[in-house]
Phi, psi and omega in degrees: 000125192265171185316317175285302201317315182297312175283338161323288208295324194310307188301286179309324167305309175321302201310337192243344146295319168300351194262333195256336168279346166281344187245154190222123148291156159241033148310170173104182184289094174252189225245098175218139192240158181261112177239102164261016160198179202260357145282337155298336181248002151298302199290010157255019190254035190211354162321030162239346191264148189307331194282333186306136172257175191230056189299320215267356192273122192250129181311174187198110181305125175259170341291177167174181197252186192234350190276343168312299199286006175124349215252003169204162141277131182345173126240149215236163193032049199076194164255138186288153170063359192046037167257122213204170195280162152280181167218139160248130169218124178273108156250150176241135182204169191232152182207160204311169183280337198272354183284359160284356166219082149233162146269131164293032191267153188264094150324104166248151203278289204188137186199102199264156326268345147261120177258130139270129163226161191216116187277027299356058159109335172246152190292102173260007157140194178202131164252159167247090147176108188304321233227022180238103199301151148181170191243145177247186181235122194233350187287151213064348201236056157222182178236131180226041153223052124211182182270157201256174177211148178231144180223152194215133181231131214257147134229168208267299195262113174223179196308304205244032168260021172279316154336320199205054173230142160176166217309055186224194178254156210253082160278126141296195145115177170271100197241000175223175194314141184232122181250151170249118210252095159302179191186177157310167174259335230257315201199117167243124186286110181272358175165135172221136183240147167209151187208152196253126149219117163300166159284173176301352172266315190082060190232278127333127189216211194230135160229100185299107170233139157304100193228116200261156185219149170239139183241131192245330143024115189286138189281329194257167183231166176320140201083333186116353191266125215306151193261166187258344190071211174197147211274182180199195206239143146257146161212115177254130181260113171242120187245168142292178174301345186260023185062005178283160185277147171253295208205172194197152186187132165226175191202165217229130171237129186327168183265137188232079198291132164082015199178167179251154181219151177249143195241141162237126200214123164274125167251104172293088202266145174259131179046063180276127175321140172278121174267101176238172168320316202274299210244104171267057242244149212207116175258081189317094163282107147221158196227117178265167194235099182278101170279095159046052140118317212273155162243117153285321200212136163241144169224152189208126167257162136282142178213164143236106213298119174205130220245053198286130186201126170273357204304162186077017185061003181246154176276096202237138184226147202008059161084011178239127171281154168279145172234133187274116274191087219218147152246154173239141175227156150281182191245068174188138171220170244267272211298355190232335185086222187285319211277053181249179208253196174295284188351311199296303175303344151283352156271332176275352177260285215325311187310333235265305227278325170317292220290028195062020198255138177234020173191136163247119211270129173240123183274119038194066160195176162269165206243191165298132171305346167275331167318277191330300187321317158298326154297350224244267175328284222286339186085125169197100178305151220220122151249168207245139170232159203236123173319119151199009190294307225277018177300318193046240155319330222261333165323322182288322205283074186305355172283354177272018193285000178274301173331286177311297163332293172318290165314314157310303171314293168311305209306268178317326171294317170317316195258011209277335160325329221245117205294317214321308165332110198235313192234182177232150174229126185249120202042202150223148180040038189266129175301158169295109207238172173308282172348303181285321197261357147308304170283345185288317187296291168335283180338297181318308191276328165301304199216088149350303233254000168247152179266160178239129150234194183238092181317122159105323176283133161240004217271140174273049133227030176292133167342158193262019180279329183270114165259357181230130164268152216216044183294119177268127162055073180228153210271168199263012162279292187302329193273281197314351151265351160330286178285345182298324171216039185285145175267352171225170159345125157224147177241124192254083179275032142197142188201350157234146172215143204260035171326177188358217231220346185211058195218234182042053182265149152116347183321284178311312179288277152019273171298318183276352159296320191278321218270347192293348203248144172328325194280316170308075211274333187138200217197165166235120179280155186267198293256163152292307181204169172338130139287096185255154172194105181283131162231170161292358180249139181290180181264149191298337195210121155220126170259134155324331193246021172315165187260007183273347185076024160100346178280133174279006180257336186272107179277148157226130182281136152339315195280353186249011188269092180197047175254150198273327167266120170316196174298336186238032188038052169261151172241173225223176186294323214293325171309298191301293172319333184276309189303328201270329182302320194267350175320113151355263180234184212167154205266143198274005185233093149339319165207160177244149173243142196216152151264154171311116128119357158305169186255322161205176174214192233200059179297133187278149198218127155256113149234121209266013153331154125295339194211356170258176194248157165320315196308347196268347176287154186247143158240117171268120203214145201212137164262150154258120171256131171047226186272001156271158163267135182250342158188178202204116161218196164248148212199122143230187206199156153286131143201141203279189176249141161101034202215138167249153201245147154243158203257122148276118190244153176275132183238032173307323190303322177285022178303335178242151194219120182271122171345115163087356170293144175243107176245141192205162180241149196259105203259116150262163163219102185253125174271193170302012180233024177060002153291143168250152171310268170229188168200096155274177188210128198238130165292154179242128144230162188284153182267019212204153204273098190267075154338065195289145136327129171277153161263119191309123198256121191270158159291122199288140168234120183251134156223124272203104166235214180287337205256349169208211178220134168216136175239149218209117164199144184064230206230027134288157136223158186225139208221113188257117183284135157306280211317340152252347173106330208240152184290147198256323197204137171223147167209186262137088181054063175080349187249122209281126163243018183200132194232329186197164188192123163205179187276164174183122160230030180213150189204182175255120226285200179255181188296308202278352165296313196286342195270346183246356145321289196085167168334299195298278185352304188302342193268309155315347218260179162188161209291139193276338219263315183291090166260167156233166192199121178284137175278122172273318167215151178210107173237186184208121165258141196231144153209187200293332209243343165191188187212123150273118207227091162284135134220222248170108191204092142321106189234125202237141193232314148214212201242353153264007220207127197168129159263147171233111175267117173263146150224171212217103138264147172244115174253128180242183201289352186268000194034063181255104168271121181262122210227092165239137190222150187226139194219124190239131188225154194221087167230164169280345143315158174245011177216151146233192172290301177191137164293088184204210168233149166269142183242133165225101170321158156305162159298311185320323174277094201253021194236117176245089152280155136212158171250131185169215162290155199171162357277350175294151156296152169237141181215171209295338185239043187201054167244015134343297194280327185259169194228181182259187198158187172234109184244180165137251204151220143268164165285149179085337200286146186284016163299280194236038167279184151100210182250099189264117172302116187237157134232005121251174187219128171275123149287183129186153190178199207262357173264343169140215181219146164220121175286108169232117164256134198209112154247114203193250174194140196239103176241135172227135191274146136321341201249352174208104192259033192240335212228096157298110143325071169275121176256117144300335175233150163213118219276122183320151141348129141237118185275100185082013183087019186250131172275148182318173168301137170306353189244018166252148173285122173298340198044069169303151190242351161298323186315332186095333174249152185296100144008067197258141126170204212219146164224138164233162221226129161257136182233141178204134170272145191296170200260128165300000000 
């Protein structure tokens, strides 16, 4: 390390002592009481004054929410009647001795939703705005040869506290850090802005700052006479992240007695890392403030050269467009409310940056300020939102324009520093108002240099001050026509939303309508997690089958079960789908196609990096036949971003390509640091006439009474009741491997089917499966090579309610069974859940593969996250419940295999590992009570037409 480098690291180490003796946490344990009505916070209304005692007054950790902590129940959307408790809060603390001649402010991080404060007795103001830092001037009104005592009286409810209600939960409290900041009391740096401009190469750049100095100074000198005052020095240091100095630059600025002055000061930087999601490289600006040679004051941001621009409709950061791959979160978890720390923000970006996601829309407030900081290090593009959705009509009203103004105000200054902050965003889901285009100009005028939208407005004749169209929850049709031929940007900051546990269908078509178009910059899902909030007090009403997952402390409101992460950031399929969707990269094909005995071929790699090259991904890559592996490597490739690469892998191994086989290759995609990306799988097929082996072929035997039908070749039977139409029995040298074969169109539907059914439907429905059933026709064709078995089967449910299943078995001499079916339904729903047959196994057969996707579910619009392959387990096992895309399915045990081949879908259950769902139909994914796009199957009960498909069924006994 040479000499400049040593003293560099020396200068900051000073910088940050002086920083920590200029700065006072008040975390920690104060004194608070609970007023839940307003006779209670009359008799508490004089807690600020020094003679009041506060016997009554209980600790209380700061920050926190206080309904966390036991002392109410939560609330989930605001208050009925808009009445709420009050917070009292007392603290005491002591502070250096030389701060009676500094100047002072008192930092509060966040404090829903009103703070009144009070210093030993005197009054320092009140803010109106939960989610926004701000500050008092504490300066003369402390004590520093005894203890200061400080009161904060909280409120819930204020004229504009609607401003900041919205689809969460209503926390009171202090909740986030409340700090004492010394400073000169004479002259000081009161605020600095700095903004990045590159040159036209994006090589070079400008590091523009703003630097405000407040002057306290008396203007006149003894006698009256103007004072001339004294110039003093600025000087900015800019290092890097290891602390070596990029530049130094000082400047002399006049003396500007009794007023503030603002300084624009230029740094001409040579090549400076570029900050992006991807490259997150971050420079320690500081500028001190010199009295006659010495530094009285420091102020020091991180900044990062980044460039935003939107021109041409496309959303571009140092001149590369971008695609934003996105979620909106709240600023809360379950065990803290609002009051959460790093550990938090750092499990949610770390988890967020697995599943691929680079930008977080945060919804509908600004968050903690470490929060930002951290996007800032870790890389995570960031839109900052100025709390007004919850405004509603009040919105209309010009007397909330100090509301709105304000919270625009706070919102941007706190962050304007900060690269990861790519846009401002003003309110949500707000009709457009005078009130809003107040905030947009404001916003504007604060800060130039980011674009702004209005969540939820899409109209291309929004002012042109609106620089992003921003359209919510619109079908994958609407964003591509959309995005085809919009002038400006659009980010769709909410466009999937991730209800329960069994929805988010349609994610992938969505994202690849919008993101395919130049305009199409990207999209955010509604939520990051659960909105949960754990207390020590149990909940007053609980079930087992709550959506808390059995704890009786964690509430989640319906309306908030809606994370791609449960509450406590476990993860869920939903999770899995968003990594495979928003994944970088990945092979640009489904299948290859080869002749037997080639030697290698050649896969095309996308990679949709904005800014990394391929060569930094690892590939990990394996061939397949079914569930063997046949080879294996490691890979890596050139490739620029936005660009497909092709990858060559050696296929000598396929030279013989065995009948009925599936072969494929199996994709890791990993980065440097050995986390992964995704994982896909590209089918191989041959290019060659695939030979079955004959099979020795038995004489077919029908024998025919009133109660069944048995067709007999070899050592199979297959055993049919006329009298219901269905096979009963199938067994293989005597050993029954099929127990029951019926129709099923009812299952119990899940939360997101009944939220996309609706009320009335729900009401209507009843189990479909309980029929009784009549035969309408039945015939039987016998030839030398197979028996055909027609009927006809009338199935009655009610008197609303009824089907008709036609089928066609085919036993052909090798006693191989073919299954077609046609189900014509007359219900009163007007959709079902899913369409098929149920098969029921021996018990014995206690092993379920099947190949196809996997191990995750799959459904027609929600198959990203599984790949293909051969999975499964035991039966009943979380190996293989839920819903699988197949296209065969294995039974197997110590009695032998059943075979089905179905391309199709398999649900199988726990509570009955016996009995399998060959599905032809599954009613698409719906999101939020929103039903899939019209070109997925709806399974309609309207249509006039019949519900068709086909399956076949092999039986094989184990080899003695």
């Amino acid at each position: 390390m040479n000499l400049r480098r040593i003293l560099s690291f020396i200068l900051l180490i000073a910088a940050l002592r002086l920083s920590a003796q200029e700065q006072i946490s008040l975390n920690g344990t104060w004194d608070f009481a609970l007023a839940k009505t307003g006779e209670e916070a009359l008799r508490l209304e004089n807690f600020h004054a020094p003679e009041f005692t506060n016997n009554d007054f209980k600790p209380i950790p700061i920050p926190s929410n206080w309904a966390v902590l036991g002392y109410e129940e939560p609330v989930y959307r605001g208050f009925k009647e808009d009445t709420a408790s009050e917070g009292f809060y007392l603290h005491t603390f002591t502070v250096p001795k030389d701060w009676n001649e500094k100047r002072v402010l008192l930092h509060f991080g966040g404090v829903w939703s009103s703070a009144e404060v009070w210093l030993n007795g005197q009054y320092l103001g009140r803010h109106d705005s939960g989610y926004t830092s701000f500050s008092f001037n504490a300066t003369g009104k402390l004590k520093t040869d005894s203890i200061n005592r400080l009161a904060v009286r909280v409120r819930q409810v204020t004229r504009e506290y609607k401003f900041d209600v919205f689809d969460d939960w209503t926390l009171g409290g202090i909740y986030r850090d409340v700090t004492l900041e010394a400073m000169p009391a004479k002259r000081w740096i009161d605020n600095v802005v700095a903004q990045t401009t590159f040159d036209n190469y994006f090589k070079d750049a400008d590091l523009k700052v703003r630097v405000m100095v407040s002057d306290k100074h008396k203007n006149t000198l003894p006698g009256n006479y103007p004072s001339p005052g004294e110039p003093y020095n600025l000087r900015f240091t800019l290092s890097d992240k290891e602390g070596q100095e990029v530049a130094r630059q000082q400047i002399t600025i006049p003396a500007h007695t009794s007023t503030d002055r603002e300084t624009d000061f230029t740094l001409r930087i040579l090549s400076p890392l570029h900050w992006t999601a991807e490259t997150p490289n971050l420079y320690n600006l500081r500028i001190d403030l010199l009295e006659k040679g010495q530094v009285a004051h420091t102020r020091t941001e991180r900044i990062g050269f980044r460039q935003i621009s939107t021109t041409g409709g496309v959303f571009r950061i140092n001149g590369q467009a971008v695609k934003l791959r996105g979620v909106n979160r709240h600023d809360e978890h379950p065990d803290v409310g609002r009051a959460t720390t790093r550990a938090h923000w750092l499990q949610d970006i770390t988890l967020m940056k697995a599943a691929n996601i680079n930008y977080i829309r945060l919804s509908h407030y600004t968050p903690a300020k470490g929060f930002i900081e951290l996007c800032d290090e870790m890389g995570m593009y960031v839109g900052n939102e100025i709390s007004l959705g919850g405004a509603g009509n009040l919105m209309y009203d010009p007397s909330f324009s100090n509301a709105v103004l304000q919270r625009s105000y706070e919102t941007v200054v706190r962050d304007i520093n900060s690269p990861s902050v790519i846009y401002w965003s003003i309110g949500n889901e707000d009709p457009l108002t005078t009130l809003h285009m107040a905030s947009v100009k404001s916003v504007k005028a604060l800060d130039p240099t980011r674009p702004v939208l209005l969540p939820w407005r899409h109209e291309e004749w929004l002012p042109k001050e609106v620089d992003i169209l921003a359209p919510h929850y619109w079908k994958d049709r609407e964003y591509d026509q959309l995005a085809s031929h919009s002038d400006r940007p659009i980010i769709s900051t909410e466009y999937t939303h991730a209800y329960g546990i069994d929805g988010f269908g349609g994610l992938e078509a969505r994202w690849k309508a919008l993101t395919k178009h130049p305009a199409g910059t990207g999209a955010a899902i509604w939520m990051w997690a659960d909105q949960g909030i754990k207390t020590p007090v149990a909940k007053a009403k609980y079930s087992e089958d709550d959506i808390s997952q059995g704890d009786k402390y964690l509430r989640i409101d319906y309306a908030g079960w809606d994370g791609i992460v449960d509450s406590y950031r476990n993860l869920t399929r939903d999770y899995l789908e968003t990594k495979a969707v928003y994944a970088q990269i990945y092979p640009a094909i489904d299948k290859m196609y080869f002749v037997p005995g080639q030697d290698s071929i050649r896969i095309p790699i996308q990679n949709d990096f904005d800014f990394t090259n391929l060569n930094t991904v690892k590939i990990n890559w394996s061939i397949w036949e079914d569930g063997q592996e046949l080879s294996s490597g490691n890979s890596s490739i050139n490739g620029q971003p936005h660009a497909t690469s092709a990858l060559k892998l050696p296929i000598s191994k396929l030279k013989t390509i065995q009948p009925g086989k599936t072969y494929f290759i199996r994709f890791i995609f990993t980065r440097a640091d050995g986390s992964e990306i995704t994982r896909e799988a590209v089918e191989l097929c041959p290019q060659t006439e695939q030979i079955v082996q004959a099979v020795s072929n038995g004489k077919l035997i029908v024998s025919k009474d009133k109660e069944s039908v048995i067709v007999a070749t070899n050592d199979i039977r297959y055993i049919f009741n006329p009298r219901t139409g269905q096979l009963t029995s199938a067994d293989i040298q005597g050993k029954q491997m099929i127990t029951d074969l019926r129709p099923v169109i009812w299952r119990t539907l899940d939360r997101s089917e009944t939220s996309a059914f609706g009320k009335e439907n729900v009401r209507k429905a009843v189990d479909l499966n309980k029929y009784t059933q009549s035969v309408k026709s039945w015939k039987i064709e016998e030839s030398e090579g197979n028996v055909v078995i027609k009927t006809e089967v009338n199935y009655t449910v009610d008197t609303n309610n009824r089907f008709t299943t036609t089928y066609r078995y085919t036993i052909g001499a090798d006693g191989h069974l073919d299954i077609s079916y046609q189900i014509l339904t007359n219900v009163a729903i007007p959709w079902l859940p899913i369409v098929g047959m149920a098969v029921q196994s021996a018990s014995e057969l206690n092993q379920l593969h099947w190949l196809g996707l996997g191990p995750c579910d799959a459904y027609p619009n929600k198959q990203a996250a599984p790949i293909l392959g051969l999975w499964g387990g035991k039966a009943g096992s979380t190996e293989t419940t839920g819903i699988k895309a197949t296209r065969w399915i294995e039974r197997t045990g110590a009695i032998g295999c059943l075979r089905i081949a179905s391309i199709g879908y398999m649900e199988h259950n726990a509570s009955r590992p016996e009995t399998m769902y060959i599905l032809s139909g599954v009613f698409a994914r719906p999101e939020k009570g929103r039903k899939a796009e019209e070109s997925v199957p709806q399974l309609s009960t309207d249509t006039g037409k019949p519900f068709v498909g086909e399956f076949s069924i092999t039986l094989r006994a184990n080899q003695k």
